[in-house]
VOKOL-212520 format. One record per residue: x negated, y negated, z negated of N, C-alpha, C in turn. Coordinates in steps of 0.2 Angstrom, whole numbers, plus 2048, in hexadecimal, padded with zeros to 3 digits. Layout:
N
XYZXYZXYZ
...
This chain:
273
33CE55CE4340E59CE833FE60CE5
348E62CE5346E69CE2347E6FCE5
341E74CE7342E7ACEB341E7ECE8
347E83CEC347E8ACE7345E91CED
343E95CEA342E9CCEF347EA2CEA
346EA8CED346EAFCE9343EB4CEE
33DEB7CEA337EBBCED336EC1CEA
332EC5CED32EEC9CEA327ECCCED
324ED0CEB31DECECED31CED0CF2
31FED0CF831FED3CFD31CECDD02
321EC7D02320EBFD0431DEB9D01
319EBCCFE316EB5CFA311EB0CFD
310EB5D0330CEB0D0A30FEAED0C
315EB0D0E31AEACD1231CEA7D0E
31FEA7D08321EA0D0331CE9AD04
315EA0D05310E99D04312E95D0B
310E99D12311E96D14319E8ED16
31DE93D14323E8ED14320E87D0F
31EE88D0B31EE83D0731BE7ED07
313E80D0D30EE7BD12312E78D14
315E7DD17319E77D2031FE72D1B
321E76D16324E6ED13321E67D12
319E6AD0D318E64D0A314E5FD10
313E64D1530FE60D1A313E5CD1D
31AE5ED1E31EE56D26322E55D1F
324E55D19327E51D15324E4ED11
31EE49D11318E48D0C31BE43D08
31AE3FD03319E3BCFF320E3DCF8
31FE43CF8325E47CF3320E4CCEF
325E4ACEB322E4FCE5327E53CE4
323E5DCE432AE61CE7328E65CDF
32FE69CDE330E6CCD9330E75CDB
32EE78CDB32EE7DCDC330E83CDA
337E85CDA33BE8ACD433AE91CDA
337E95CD5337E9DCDA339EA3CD3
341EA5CD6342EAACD2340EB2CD4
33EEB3CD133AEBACD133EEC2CCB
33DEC5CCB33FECBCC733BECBCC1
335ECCCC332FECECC2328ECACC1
324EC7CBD31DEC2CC231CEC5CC6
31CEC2CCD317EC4CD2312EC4CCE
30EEC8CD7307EC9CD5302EC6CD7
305EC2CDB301EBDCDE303EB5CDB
303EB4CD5306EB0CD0300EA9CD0
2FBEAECCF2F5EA9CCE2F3EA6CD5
2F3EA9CDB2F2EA6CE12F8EA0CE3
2FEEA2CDF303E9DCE2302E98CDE
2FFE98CD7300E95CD42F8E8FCD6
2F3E91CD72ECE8CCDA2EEE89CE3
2F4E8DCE42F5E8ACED2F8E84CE9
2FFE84CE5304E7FCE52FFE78CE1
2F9E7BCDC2F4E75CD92F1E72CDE
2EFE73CE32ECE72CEA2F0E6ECED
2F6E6FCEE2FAE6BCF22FEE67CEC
2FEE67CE9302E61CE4308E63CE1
30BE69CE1311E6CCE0314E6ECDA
316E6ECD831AE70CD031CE77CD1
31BE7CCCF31DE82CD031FE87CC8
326E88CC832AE89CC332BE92CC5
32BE97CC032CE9ECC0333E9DCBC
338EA2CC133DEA6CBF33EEABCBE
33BEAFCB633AEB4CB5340EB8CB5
344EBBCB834BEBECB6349EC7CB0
345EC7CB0343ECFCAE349ED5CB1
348EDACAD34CEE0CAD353EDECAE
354EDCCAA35DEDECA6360ED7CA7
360ED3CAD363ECDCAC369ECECAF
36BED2CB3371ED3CB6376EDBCB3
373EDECAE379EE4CAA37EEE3CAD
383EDECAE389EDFCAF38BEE1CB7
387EDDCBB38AEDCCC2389EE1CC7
38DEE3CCA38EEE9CCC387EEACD4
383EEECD137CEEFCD737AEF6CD8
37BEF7CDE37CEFCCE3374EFECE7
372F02CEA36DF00CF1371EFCCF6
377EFCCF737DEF6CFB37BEF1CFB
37BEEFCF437CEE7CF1375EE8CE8
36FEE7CEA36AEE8CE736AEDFCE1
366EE0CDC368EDCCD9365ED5CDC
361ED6CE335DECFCE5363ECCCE8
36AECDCE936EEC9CEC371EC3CE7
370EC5CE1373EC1CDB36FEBBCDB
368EBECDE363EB8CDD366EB0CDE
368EAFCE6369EA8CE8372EA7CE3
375EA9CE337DEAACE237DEA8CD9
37BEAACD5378EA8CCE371EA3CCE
371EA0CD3368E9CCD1368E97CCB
373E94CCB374E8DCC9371E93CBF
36FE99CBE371E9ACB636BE99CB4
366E9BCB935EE99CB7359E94CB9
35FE8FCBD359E89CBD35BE85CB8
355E7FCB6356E7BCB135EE78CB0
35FE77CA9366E74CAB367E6ACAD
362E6ACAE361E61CB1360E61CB8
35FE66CB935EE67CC3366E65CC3
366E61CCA36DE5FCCC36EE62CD3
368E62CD5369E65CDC360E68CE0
361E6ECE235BE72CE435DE72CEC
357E74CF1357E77CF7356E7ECF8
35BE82CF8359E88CF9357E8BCFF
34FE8FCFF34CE91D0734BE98D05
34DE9CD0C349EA1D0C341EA1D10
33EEA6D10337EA5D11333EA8D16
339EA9D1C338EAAD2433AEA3D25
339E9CD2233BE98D25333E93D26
334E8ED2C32FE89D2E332E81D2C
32DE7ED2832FE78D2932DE75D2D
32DE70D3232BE6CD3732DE64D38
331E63D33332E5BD33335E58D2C
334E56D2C335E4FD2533EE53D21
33FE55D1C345E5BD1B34AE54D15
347E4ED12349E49D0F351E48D11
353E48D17359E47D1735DE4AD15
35BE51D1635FE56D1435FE58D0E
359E55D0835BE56D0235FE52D00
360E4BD01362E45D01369E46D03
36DE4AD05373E4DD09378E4BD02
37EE46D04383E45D00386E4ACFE
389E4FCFA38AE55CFA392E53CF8
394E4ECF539AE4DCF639CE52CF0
3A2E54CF03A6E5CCED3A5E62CEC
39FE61CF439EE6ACF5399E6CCF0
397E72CF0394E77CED38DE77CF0
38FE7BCF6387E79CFB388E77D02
381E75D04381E73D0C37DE78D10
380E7AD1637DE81D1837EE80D21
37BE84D2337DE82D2B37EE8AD2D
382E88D33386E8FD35384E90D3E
382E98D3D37EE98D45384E9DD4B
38BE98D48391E9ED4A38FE99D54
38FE95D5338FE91D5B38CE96D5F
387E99D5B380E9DD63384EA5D62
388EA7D6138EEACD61393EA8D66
395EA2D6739AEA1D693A2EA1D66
39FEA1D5E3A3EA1D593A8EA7D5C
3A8EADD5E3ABEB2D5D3ADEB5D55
3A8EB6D533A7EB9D4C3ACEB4D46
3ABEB0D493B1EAAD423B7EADD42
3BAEAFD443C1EB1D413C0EB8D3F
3BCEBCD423BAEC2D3F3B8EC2D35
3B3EBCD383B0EBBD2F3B6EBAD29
3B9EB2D2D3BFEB4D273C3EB6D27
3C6EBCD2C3CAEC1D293C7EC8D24
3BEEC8D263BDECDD203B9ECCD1B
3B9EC5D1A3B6EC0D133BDEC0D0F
3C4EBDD153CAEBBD103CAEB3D0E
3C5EAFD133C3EA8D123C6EA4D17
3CEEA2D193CEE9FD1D3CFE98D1C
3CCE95D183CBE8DD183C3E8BD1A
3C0E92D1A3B9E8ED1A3B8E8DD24
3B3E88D243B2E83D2A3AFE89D2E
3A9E8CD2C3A7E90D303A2E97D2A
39EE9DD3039CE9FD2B394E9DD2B
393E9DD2538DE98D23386E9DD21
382E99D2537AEA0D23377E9CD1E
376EA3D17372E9FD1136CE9FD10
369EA0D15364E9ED1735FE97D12
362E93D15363E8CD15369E87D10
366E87D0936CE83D0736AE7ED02
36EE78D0336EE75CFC372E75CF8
371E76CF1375E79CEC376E72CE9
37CE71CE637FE6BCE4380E6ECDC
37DE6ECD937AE72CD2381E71CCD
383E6BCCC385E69CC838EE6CCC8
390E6ACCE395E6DCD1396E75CD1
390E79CD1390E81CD5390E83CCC
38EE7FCC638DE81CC2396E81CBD
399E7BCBF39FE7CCBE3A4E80CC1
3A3E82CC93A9E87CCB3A6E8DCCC
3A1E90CCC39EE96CCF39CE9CCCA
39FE9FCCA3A0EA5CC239DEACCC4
399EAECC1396EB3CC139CEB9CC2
3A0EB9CBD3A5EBDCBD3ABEBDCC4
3ACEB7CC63ADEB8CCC3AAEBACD4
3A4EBBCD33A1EBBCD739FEC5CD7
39FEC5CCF39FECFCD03A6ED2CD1
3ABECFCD23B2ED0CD13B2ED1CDA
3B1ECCCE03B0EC9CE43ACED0CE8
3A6ED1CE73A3ED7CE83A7EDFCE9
3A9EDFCE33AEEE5CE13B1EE7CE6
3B6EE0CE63BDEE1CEB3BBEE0CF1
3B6EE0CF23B6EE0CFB3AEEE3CFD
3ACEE5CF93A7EEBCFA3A4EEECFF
3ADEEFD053A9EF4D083AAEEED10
3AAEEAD103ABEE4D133A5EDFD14
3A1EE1D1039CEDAD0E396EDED11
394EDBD1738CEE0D1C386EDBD19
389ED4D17383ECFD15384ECCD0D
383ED2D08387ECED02386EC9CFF
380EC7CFE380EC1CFC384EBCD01
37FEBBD06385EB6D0B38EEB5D0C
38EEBCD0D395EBDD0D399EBBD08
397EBDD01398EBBCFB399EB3CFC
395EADCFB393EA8CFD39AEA5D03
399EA9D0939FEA5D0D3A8EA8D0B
3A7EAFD073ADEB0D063AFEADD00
3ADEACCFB3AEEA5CF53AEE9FCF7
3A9E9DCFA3A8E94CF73A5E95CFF
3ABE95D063A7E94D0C3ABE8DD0C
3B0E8CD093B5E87D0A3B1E81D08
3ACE82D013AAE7DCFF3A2E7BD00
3A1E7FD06399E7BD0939BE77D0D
395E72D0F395E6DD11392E6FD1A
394E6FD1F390E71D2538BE6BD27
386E6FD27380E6BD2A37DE6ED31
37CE69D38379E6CD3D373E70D3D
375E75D4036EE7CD3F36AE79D44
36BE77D48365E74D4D35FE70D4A
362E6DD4435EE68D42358E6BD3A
35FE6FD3835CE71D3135BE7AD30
35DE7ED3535EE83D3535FE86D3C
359E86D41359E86D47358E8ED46
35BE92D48357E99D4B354E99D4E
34FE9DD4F348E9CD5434AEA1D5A
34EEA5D5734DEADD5E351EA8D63
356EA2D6135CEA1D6535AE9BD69
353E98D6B352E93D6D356E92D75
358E96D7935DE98D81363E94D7F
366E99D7836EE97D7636EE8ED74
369E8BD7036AE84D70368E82D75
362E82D7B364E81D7F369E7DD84
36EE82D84373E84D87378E81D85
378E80D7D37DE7DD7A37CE77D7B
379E73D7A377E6BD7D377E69D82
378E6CD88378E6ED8D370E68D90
36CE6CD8E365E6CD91361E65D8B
365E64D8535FE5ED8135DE60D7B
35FE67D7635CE69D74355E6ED76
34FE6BD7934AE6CD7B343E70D77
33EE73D7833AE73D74336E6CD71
336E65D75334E60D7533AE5FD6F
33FE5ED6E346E5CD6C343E60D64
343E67D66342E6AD5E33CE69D59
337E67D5C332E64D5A332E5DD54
335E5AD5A336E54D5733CE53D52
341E57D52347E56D50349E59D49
348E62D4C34AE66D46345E66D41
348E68D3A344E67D33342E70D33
348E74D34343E7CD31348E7FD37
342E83D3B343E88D3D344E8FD37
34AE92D3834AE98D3534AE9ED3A
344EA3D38343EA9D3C349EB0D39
34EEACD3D353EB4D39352EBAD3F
355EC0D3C355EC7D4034CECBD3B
34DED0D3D347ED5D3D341ED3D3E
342ECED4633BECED46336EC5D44
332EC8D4032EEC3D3D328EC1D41
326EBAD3F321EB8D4231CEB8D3E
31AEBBD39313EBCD36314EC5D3A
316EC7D3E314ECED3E311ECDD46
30EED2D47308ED1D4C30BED2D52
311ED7D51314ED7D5A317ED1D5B
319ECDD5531FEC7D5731CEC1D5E
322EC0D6331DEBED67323EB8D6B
327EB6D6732EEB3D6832BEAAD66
32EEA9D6C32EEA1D6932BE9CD63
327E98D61325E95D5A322E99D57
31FEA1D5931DEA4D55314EA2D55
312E9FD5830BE9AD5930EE97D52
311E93D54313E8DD4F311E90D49
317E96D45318E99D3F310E9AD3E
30DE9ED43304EA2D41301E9BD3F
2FEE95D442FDE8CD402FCE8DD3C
303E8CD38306E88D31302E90D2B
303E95D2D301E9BD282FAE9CD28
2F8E98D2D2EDE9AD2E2EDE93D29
2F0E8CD282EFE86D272F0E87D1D
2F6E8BD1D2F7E8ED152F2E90D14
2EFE97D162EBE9AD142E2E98D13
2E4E91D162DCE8ED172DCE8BD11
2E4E88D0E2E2E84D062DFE89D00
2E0E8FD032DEE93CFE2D6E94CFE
2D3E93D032CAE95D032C7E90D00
C-alpha cells in the first residue's frame, strides 16, 4: 500500500504518530511510505529508525527551491498548497494509486477496503462533511467554485488518488490558470481548487466511516438517528480526522477521542526508546 503525506518540521510527531495507528489495526501490509517535503526535514534520521522499527518503506520528496517558478504564490495561496494538487508529478511513475493523509488524522480500524476502492473513472475518492452543516453550504460552493456537476463539496483531507488517470487529465497549467481567475473566491485553496476542477470527478465515500470528524460526534449521532455510537465508531470507523484549530496533541484539547489520539502518540513515541 501506498501512503503519501506533505509536512514540515513542525508535525513530524504527528506523521509518526498517524503512521502507528495505521500499521497497528491494518497488519499484514507492507506500506510504502511517500512524504513530500520542501526541504529534508530535520527529523529525517528519527523518521527514518521509527519506519525500520515498524517495517515501513519510507521514500523523501525532496521538492527543493525552485520547483514551482511558474505558479502563482502569494501569502494567500503559499507554495504548500501545490503540494497535494501536483503529487501525481513527483511520485514514482509506476504508482498507480496512493492514500493521500493528512496528519491530524487517527487510524483505528483495518483502511484495506478503502485502498482497495474500485475507482472506476474518477480521479479521487474523498468524503464530504456537508450533511453535519445540513448541506446548507452546497449551493453556495458551487456557485463560488463554478462546479455544478460536482455531487458534493469534498474534504481533501482524506483521498485516494487514482494516479494513472489524475496524471492524464490534471494539468498544472490548468490548475494555475484556475487560481488566477478565481482568486479572490478561493478561503481553502487547495481544496477549493480540487472541488472547483475535478469535484465532478471524485468518487464519494461515507465520512462516517473513512473521515469521521471528531469535534462532530452529536451531529452523527443525530444523523443516524441514535446508531452512530461511540461503541458504533470504534468498531466501525477506519480514521478519525481532527479538523478545526484545535488539536489533540495540545494540552488544553479536551474533546472527545482525544485520550484515544494521547494512546496511539505515547505508543509511537515508545518504538523510539
Amino acid at each position: 500500500m501506498n501512503l503519501l503525506f506533505a509536512i514540515d518540521n513542525h508535525v513530524v510527531d504527528q506523521l509518526l504518530t498517524t503512521l502507528y495507528s495505521i500499521t497497528i489495526n491494518t497488519p499484514n501490509q507492507t506500506f510504502d511510505v511517500y512524504v513530500i517535503q520542501k526541504n529534508e526535514l530535520k527529523k529525517t534520521p528519527t523518521i527514518l529508525n521509527f519506519c525500520e522499527r515498524l517495517g515501513l518503506n519510507y521514500h523523501l520528496i525532496i521538492l527543493g527551491e525552485t520547483f514551482l517558478e511558474n505558479a502563482p504564490v502569494t501569502n494567500r495561496y503559499p507554495e504548500t498548497i501545490y503540494y497535494r494538487l501536483l503529487a501525481q508529478e513527483y511520485l514514482p511513475a509506476d504508482l498507480d494509486r496512493v492514500l493521500y493523509l493528512d496528519v491530524d488524522i487517527l487510524a483505528i480500524n483495518d483502511l484495506s477496503a478503502l485502498y482497495q476502492l474500485d475507482l472506476d473513472e474518477s480521479l479521487y475518492a474523498a468524503a464530504s462533511h456537508s450533511a453535519l452543516s445540513n448541506n446548507v453550504t452546497e449551493p453556495l460552493n458551487k456557485l463560488r467554485l463554478g462546479n455544478y456537476e460536482a455531487e458534493s463539496y469534498f474534504n481533501s483531507g482524506i483521498m485516494m488518488l487514482n494516479l494513472k488517470a489524475i496524471r492524464d487529465q490534471v494539468k498544472s497549467d490548468d490548475i494555475f490558470k484556475y487560481i488566477y481567475d478565481n482568486k479572490m473566491a478561493l478561503f481553502l485553496p487547495d481544496q477549493d481548487v480540487l472541488n472547483g476542477l475535478y469535484g465532478h470527478q471524485i468518487k464519494k465515500i461515507p465520512d462516517e466511516l473513512y473521515n469521521f470528524d471528531a469535534r462532530r460526534s452529536p451531529m452523527y449521532y443525530a444523523l443516524s438517528n441514535g446508531r452512530w455510537t461511540l461503541d458504533w465508531v470504534i468498531e466501525n470507523t477506519v480514521f478519525l480526522h481532527f479538523c478545526g484549530r484545535d488539536k489533540p496533541w495540545k494540552k488544553d484539547y479536551h474533546n472527545r477521542y482525544g485520550g484515544l489520539y494521547k494512546h496511539y502518540a505515547y505508543r509511537a513515541q515508545k518504538i523510539l526508546q
